[in-house]
N, C-alpha and C positions, 0 to 999 in steps of 0.2 A: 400751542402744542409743544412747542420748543422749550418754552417755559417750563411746561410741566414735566418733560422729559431730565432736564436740569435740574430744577428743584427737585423731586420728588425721587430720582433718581429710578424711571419708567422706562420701559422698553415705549419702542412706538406704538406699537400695537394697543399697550393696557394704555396709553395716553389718547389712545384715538377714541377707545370705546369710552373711557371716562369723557369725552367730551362730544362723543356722539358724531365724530366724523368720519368719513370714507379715506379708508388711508392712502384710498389713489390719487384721492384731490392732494393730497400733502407730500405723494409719491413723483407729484407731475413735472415734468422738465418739459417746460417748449422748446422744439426741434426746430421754426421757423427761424429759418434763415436771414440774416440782417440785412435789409433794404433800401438801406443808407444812401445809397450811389445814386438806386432807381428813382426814390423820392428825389431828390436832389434836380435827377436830369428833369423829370416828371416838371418841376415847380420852373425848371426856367425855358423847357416847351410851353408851359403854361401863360409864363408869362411872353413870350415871344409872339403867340396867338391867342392873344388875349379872345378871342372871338371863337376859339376851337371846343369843341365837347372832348370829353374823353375817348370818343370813338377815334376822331382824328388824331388825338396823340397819343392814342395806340398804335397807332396804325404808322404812325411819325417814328415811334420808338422803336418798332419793326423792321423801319427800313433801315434804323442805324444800328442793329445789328443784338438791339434785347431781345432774347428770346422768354415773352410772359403771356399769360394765359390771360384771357380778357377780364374774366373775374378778380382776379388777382390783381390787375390793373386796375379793374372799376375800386375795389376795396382801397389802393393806396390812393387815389385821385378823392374818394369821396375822404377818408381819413387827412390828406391835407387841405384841407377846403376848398376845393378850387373849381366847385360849379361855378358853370355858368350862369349869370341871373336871368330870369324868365322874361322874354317879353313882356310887355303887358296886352291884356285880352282887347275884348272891343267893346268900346265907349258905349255905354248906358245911357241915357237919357235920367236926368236928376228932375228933382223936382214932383208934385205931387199930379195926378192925371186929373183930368175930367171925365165925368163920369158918361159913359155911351148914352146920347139921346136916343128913341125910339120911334119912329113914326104912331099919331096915337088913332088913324082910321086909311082908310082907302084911300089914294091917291094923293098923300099925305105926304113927304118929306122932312126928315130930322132935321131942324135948324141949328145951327152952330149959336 
């Protein structure tokens, strides 16, 4: 859009429509504030308690005096990678089955 506003010597507007875009997307300035420090503290809670979720170093970074929103928290915690890895679940039995015998009359018993 910059291009064509350059070369062609376009307002923004006749450069948005020739290009079919919304001129607020081109208009947009992000407001969020730089996070630098909090990532920073975030990563060496993290590493400190290697064993913590991000509930507890929220709640870590709380008592030292960040004031952040839990969401805002989960969003920098999952953006610097630092889940936790998942336990693993419960052990399955491998291997193929046998198939259930049936008793095949009256007072009969399925034999192994």
């Amino acid at each position: 859009m910059a291009h064509l506003q350059k070369v062609f010597e376009v307002s923004q507007r006749r450069a948005c429509t020739v290009l079919g875009v919304d001129r607020t997307m081109v208009r947009y300035v992000s407001r969020r504030p730089d996070d630098a420090e909090a990532r920073e503290r975030i990563r060496e809670l993290a590493s400190l308690r290697r064993r913590f979720g991000y509930r507890r170093l929220h709640w870590l970074l709380c008592r030292e005096g960040w004031a952040m929103n839990h969401k805002k928290f989960r969003r920098l915690y999952r953006e610097e990678r630092l889940q936790v890895r998942r336990r693993g679940g419960r052990k399955r039995a491998l291997g193929t089955r046998a198939p259930m015998t049936i008793p095949q009359g009256p007072n009969q018993r399925a034999c192994q």
